[in-house]
KEROGU-131018 format. One record per residue: x, y, z of N, C-alpha, C in turn; residue in three letters. Coordinates in steps of 0.2 Angstrom, whole numbers, plus 5000, padded with zeros to 4 digits. Atoms other than C-alpha are relative to their C-alpha. Layout:
# KEROGU-131018
XYZXYZXYZALA
...
This chain:
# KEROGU-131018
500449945000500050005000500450065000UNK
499649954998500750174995499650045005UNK
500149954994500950315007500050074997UNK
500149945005500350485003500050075010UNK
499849954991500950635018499550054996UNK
500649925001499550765016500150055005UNK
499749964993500050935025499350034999UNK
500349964998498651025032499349955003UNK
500650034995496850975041499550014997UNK
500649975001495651075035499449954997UNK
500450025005493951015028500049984991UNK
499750005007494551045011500649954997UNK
499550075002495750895012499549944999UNK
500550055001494250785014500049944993UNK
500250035007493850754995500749944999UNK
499550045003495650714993500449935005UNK
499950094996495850575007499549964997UNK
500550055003494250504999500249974993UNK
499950025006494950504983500649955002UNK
499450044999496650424990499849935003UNK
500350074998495750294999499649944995UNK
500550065004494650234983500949994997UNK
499250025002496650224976500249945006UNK
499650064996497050104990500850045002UNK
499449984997498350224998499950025005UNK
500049994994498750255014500150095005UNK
499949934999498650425020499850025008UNK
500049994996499450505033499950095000UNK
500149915001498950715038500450035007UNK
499449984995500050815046499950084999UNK
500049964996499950985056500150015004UNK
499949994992499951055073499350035001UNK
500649984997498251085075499449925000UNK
500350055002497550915079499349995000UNK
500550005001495950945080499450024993UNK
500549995007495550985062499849954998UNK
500450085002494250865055500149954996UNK
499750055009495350805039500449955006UNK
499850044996496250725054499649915002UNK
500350064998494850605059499849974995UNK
500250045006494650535041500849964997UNK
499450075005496550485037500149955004UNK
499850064997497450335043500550025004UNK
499350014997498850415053499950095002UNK
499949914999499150615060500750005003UNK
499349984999500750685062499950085003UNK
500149924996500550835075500850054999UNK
499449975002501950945066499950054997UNK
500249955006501851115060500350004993UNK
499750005006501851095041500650064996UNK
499449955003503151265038500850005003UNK
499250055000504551165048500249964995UNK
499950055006505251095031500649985003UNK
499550044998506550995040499749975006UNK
500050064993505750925054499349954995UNK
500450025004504250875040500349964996UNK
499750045003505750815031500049925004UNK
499850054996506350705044499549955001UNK
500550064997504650635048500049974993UNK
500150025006504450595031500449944997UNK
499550075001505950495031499649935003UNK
500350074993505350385045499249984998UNK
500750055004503550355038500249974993UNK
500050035007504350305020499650024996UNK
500449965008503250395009500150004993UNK
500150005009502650374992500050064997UNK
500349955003502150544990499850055004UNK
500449954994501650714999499950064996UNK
500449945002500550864993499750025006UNK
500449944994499751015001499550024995UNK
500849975002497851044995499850055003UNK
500349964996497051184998500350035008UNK
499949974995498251245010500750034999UNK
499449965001499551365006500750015004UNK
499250004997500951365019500449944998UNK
499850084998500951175018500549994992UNK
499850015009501651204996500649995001UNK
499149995002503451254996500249935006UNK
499650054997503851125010499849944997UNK
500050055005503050985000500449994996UNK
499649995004503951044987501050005002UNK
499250024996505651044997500149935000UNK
499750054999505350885004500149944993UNK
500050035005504850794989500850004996UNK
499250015004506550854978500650005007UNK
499650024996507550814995500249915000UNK
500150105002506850614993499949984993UNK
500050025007506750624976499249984998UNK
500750035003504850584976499850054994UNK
500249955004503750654962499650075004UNK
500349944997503250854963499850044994UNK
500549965005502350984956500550064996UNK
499749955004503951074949500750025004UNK
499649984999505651124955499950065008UNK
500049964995505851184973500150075000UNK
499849935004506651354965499550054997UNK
500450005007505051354953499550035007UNK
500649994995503651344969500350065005UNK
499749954997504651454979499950084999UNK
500349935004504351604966499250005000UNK
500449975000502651554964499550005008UNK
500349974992502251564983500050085004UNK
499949924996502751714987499950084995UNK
500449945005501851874978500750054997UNK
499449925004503452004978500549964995UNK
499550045003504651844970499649994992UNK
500450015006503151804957500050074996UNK
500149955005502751984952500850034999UNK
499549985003504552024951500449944993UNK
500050055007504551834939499850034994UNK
500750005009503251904927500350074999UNK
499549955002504152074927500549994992UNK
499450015004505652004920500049964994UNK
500250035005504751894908499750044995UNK
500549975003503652004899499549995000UNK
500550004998502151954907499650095004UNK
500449964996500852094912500049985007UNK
500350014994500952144928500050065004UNK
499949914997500552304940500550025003UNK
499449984993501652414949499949975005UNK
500150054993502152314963500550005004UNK
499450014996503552314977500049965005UNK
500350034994503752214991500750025007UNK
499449964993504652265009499949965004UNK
500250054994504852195025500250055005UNK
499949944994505252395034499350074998UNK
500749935001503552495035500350064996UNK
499649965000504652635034500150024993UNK
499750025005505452605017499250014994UNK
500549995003503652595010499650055001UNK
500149974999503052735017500250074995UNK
499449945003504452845009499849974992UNK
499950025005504052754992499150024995UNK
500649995003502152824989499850014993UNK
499950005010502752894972499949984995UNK
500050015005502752784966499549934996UNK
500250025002501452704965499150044997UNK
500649975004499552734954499449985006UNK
500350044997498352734968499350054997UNK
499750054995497352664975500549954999UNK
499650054998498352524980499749925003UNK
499950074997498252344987500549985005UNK
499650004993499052315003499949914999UNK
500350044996499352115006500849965001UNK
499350054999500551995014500549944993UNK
499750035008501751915000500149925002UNK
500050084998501551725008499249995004UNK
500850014999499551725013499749984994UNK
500550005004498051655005499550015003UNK
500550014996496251645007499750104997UNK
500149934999496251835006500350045006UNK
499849954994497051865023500550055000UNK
499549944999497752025028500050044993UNK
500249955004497252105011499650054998UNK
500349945002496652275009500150064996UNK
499649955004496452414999500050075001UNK
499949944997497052595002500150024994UNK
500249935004496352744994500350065001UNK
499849924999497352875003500649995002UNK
499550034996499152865007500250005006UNK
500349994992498752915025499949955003UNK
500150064996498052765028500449934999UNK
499550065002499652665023500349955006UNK
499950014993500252645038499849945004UNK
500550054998498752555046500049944998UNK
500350065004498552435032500649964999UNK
499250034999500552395033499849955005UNK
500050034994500152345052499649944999UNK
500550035002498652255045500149944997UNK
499650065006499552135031500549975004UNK
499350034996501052095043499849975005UNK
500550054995499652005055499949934997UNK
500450075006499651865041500549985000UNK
499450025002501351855037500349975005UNK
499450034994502551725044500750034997UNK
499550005000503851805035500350075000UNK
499949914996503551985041499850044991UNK
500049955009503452045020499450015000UNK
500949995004501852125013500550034990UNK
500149975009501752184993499650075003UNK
500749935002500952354988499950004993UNK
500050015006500352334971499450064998UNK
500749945003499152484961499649944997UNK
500450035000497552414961499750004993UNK
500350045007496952324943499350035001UNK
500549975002495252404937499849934995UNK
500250065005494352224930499550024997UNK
500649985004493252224915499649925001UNK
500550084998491752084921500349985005UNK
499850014996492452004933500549955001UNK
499650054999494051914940499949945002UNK
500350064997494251744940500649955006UNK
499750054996494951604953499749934999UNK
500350054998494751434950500649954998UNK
499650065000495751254945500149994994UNK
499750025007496851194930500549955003UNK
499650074998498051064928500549994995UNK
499750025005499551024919500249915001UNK
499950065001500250864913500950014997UNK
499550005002502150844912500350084996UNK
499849905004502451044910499350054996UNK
500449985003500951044899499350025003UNK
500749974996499451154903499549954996UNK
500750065005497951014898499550015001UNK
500650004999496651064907499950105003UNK
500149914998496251274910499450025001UNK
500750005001494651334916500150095005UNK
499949924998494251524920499249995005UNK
500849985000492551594930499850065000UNK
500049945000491951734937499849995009UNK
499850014994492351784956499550075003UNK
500649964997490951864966500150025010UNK
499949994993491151964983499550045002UNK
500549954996490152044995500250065002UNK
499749925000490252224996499950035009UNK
500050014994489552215014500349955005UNK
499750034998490652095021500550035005UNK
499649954995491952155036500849994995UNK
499650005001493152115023499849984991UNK
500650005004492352145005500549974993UNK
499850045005493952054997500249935000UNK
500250054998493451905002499649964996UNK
500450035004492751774989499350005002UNK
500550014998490851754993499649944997UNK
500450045002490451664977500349984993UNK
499550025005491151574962499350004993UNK
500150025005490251554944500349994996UNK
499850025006490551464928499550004996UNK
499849985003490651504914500450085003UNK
499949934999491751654914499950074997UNK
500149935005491651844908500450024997UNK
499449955004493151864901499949964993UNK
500450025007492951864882500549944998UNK
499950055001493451734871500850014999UNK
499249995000495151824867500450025003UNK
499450034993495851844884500149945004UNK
499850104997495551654889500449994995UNK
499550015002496651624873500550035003UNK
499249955001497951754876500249975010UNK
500050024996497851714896500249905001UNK
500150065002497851514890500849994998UNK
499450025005499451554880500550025007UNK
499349964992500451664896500049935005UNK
499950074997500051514908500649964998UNK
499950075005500551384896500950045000UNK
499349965000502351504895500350005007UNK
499749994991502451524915500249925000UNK
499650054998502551334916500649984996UNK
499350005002503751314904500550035002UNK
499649954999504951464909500149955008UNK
499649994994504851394927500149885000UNK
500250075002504851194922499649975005UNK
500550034995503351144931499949914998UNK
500050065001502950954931499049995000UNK
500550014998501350874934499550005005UNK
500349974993499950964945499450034998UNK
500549955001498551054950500250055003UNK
499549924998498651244951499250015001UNK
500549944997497451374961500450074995UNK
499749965005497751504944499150075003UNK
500449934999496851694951500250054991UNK
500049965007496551804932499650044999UNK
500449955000495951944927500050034992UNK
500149965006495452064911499850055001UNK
500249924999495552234913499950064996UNK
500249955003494852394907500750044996UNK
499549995005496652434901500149974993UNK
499850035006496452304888500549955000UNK
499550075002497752184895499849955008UNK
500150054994497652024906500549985004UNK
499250024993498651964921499949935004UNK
499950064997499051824929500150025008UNK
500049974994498851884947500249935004UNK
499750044996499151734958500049914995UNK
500050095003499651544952500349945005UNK
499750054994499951424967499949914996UNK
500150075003500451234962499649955005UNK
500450054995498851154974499450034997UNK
500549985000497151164973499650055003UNK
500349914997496051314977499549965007UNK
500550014993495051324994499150004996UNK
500349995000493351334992499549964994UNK
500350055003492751174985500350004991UNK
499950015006493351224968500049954994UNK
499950035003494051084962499549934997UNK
500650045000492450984964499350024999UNK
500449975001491451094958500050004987UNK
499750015007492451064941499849964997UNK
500050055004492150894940499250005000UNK
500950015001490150924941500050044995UNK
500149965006490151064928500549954993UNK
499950045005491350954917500349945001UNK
500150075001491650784922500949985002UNK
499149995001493650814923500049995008UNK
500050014992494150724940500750035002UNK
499249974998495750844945500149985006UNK
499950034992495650794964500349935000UNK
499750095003496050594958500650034997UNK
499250005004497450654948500550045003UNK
499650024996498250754959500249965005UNK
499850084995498350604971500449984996UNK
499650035004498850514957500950025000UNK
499449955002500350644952500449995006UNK
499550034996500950634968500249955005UNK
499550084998501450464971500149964993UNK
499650035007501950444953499649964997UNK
500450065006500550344945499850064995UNK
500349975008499850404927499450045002UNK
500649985000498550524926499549974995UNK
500650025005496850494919499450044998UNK
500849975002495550584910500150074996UNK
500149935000496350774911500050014993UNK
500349955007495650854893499750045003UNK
500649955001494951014890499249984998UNK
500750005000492951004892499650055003UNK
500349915000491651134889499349975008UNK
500450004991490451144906499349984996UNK
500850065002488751044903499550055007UNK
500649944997487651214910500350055003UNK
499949934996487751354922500249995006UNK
499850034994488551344938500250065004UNK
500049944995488651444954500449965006UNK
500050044990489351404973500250075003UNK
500249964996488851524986500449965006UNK
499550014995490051545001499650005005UNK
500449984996488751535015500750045008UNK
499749974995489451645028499550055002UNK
500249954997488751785041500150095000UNK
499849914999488651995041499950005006UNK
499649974992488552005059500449935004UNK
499850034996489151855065499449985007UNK
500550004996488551775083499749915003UNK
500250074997487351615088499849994993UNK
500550015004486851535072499549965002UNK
500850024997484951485071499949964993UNK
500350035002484551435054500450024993UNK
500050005009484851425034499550004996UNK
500750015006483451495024500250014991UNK
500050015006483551455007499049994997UNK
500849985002481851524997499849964994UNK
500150055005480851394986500350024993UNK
499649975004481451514970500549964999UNK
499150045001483051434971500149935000UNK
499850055001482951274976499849944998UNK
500050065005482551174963500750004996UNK
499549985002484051244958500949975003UNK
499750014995485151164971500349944999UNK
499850085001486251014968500349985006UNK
499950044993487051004986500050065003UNK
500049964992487051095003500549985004UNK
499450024995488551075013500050045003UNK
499849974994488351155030500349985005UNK
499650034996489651145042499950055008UNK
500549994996488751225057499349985003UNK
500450044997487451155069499550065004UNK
500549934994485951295080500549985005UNK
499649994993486751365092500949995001UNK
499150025001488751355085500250094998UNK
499749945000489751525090500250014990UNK
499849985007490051615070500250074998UNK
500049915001490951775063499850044997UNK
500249965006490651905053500649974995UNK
499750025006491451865035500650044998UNK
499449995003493251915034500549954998UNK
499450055004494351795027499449934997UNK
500350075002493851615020499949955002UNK
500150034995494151525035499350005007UNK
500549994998492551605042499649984997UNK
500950025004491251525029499849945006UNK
500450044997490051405037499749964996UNK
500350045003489551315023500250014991UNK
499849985006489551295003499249984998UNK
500450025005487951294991500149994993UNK
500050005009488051234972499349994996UNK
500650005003486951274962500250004991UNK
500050025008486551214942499450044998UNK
500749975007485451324928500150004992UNK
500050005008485151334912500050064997UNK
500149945002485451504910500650065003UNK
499749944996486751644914499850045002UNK
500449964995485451744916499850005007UNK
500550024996484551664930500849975006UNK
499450014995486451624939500250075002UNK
499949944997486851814940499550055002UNK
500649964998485151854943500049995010UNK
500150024991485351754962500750035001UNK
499549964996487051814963500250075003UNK
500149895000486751994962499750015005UNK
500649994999485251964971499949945006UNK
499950054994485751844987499750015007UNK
500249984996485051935001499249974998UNK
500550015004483251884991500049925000UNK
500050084999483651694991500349975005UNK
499850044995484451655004500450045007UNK
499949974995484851715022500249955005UNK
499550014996486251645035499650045008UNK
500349954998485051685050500450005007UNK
499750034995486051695069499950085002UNK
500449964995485651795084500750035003UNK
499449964996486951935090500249995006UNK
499650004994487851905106500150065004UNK
């Protein structure tokens, strides 16, 4: 039976212990926080903070592993990636290669040097330094940690006044003390984040959406809601299709899934704004295989303990598709989940991960959702009709404290 190190805990590791288990692998999850729930599904935990890439090595030795990836969980990348080309096992691309795509000021000073589109952007690790440097950039701005995901610690500053605060602000996220300041992108329709997948370098599978937030949220750059098909027109998904397809080659990526963040903007040109080589939070990857049938969560498993992939081709989406981040605006006691008949014929799954009466926050980052909705139509019209229009279907009801 091979053995497969999975770094992180979270709920969003779930699919991929399921998936490794219908492979007849053995899967061990490792963290420091043992009471995450991906824990009581594997066969094994390892109470170890997954950002020691040396003591992660070491266990790694002693359990003998076939393989280890990080899902949906961002610290956990670059140490995979270490240990993996320390044991020689298969990986998602050259420690040197993840390295750059993890960290935001290393990536946007890659794509710089490459001729990829990309904003002003610098990154620092002395307030001070950036504060002296307002010049130079086109604001607003974007404030955010250059080693976070999720959204944490990202904000955006409209006056350079408020720089300062929002420095203090980013550096609450960072384990490496670094924030970026980048001049904020003006999207035409909406930016996407969702799941692709290469094959021995090669980009095989590319999918775009459209990335929906809550303008009331206590942190309003917080995903809230995903749909597919995307708004970017058909000749930025080519030319974004083609950049991609250029990054991995430039940095020699191997076989993998990537969490690929995109945009099309009113300037007329496209950007690759984040590309991490693991799968996206927020159910994404399983939301792919329902709109197209493409099982990427099996084949990263596969990829990393070196068996063959199977399936990944580009396929067009079989309808309309949405998933709603169930989360709260005040936060508090949760009471209940009204979802209005309107809608839910339209419902292909409910996943609540709260119970009445389970303490809940108000909506800043992604680790505060309380649930996911997906939903299928037959119509783009009638998916940006409920997205626009959420407050009207559906209601997150819990009692203030």
């Amino acid at each position: 039976m091979k053995r497969l190190l999975l770094l992180g805990g979270s709920r969003y590791a779930l699919p991929v212990i399921r998936a490794a288990h219908k492979l007849g692998i053995y899967v061990i999850t490792c963290d420091y926080l043992p009471n995450n729930i991906a824990h009581k599904y594997s066969d094994q935990y390892c109470n170890i903070s997954i950002i020691e890439k040396e003591i992660v090595l070491e266990t790694a030795k002693k359990m003998k592993i076939d393989g280890i990836m990080s899902f949906a969980c961002d610290p956990g990348v670059i140490t995979a990636a270490y240990v993996a080309e320390k044991l020689g096992l298969p990986s998602c691309g050259p420690y040197e290669s993840v390295a750059i795509l993890q960290n935001k000021k290393k990536f946007r000073e890659f794509l710089k040097e490459h001729g990829f589109h990309v904003p002003m952007a610098k990154g620092y690790t002395v307030p001070g330094q950036a504060e002296r440097d307002i010049g130079l950039f086109h604001w607003p701005v974007i404030v955010k940690p250059t080693d976070s995901a999720g959204s944490k610690g990202v904000i955006r500053v409209d006056n350079p006044k408020d720089l300062k605060k929002s420095i203090q602000y980013a550096l609450c996220f960072s384990h490496l003390k670094e924030f970026i300041i980048e001049d904020f992108l003006l999207q035409k329709g909406y930016s996407s984040d969702t799941d692709s997948f290469s094959v021995d370098g090669e980009l095989k599978f590319v999918s775009f959406n459209c990335q929906w937030f809550d303008s009331n949220a206590e942190n309003p750059y917080t995903p809230s809601a995903y749909s597919w098909p995307s708004s970017i027109s058909g000749k930025g998904i080519e030319e974004l299709s083609g950049e991609i397809k250029r990054l991995f080659k430039l940095l020699g990526m191997g076989t993998s899934i990537y969490n690929i963040e995109t945009r099309e903007c009113v300037d007329g040109k496209t950007y690759i704004m984040e590309c991490s080589p693991r799968g996206g939070g927020n159910r994404l990857a399983e939301i792919i295989q329902y709109a197209t049938g493409t099982d990427l969560i099996s084949n990263a498993v596969r990829a990393a303990i070196g068996e063959p992939v199977i399936g990944i081709e580009q396929k067009p989406y079989k309808g309309y598709w949405a998933e709603i981040i169930l989360h709260s605006g005040t936060g508090g006691v949760f009471q209940n989940l009204w979802i209005s008949d309107k809608i839910s014929k339209f419902v292909v799954e409910k996943d609540l991960w709260v119970k009445k009466g389970t303490k809940i926050k108000r909506f800043s980052a992604a680790n505060e959702a309380i649930g996911t909705l997906i939903l299928k139509t037959d119509s783009q019209g009638s998916i940006e009709e409920i997205l626009s229009n959420q407050d009207k279907y559906l209601k997150v009801e819990a009692i203030k404290e």
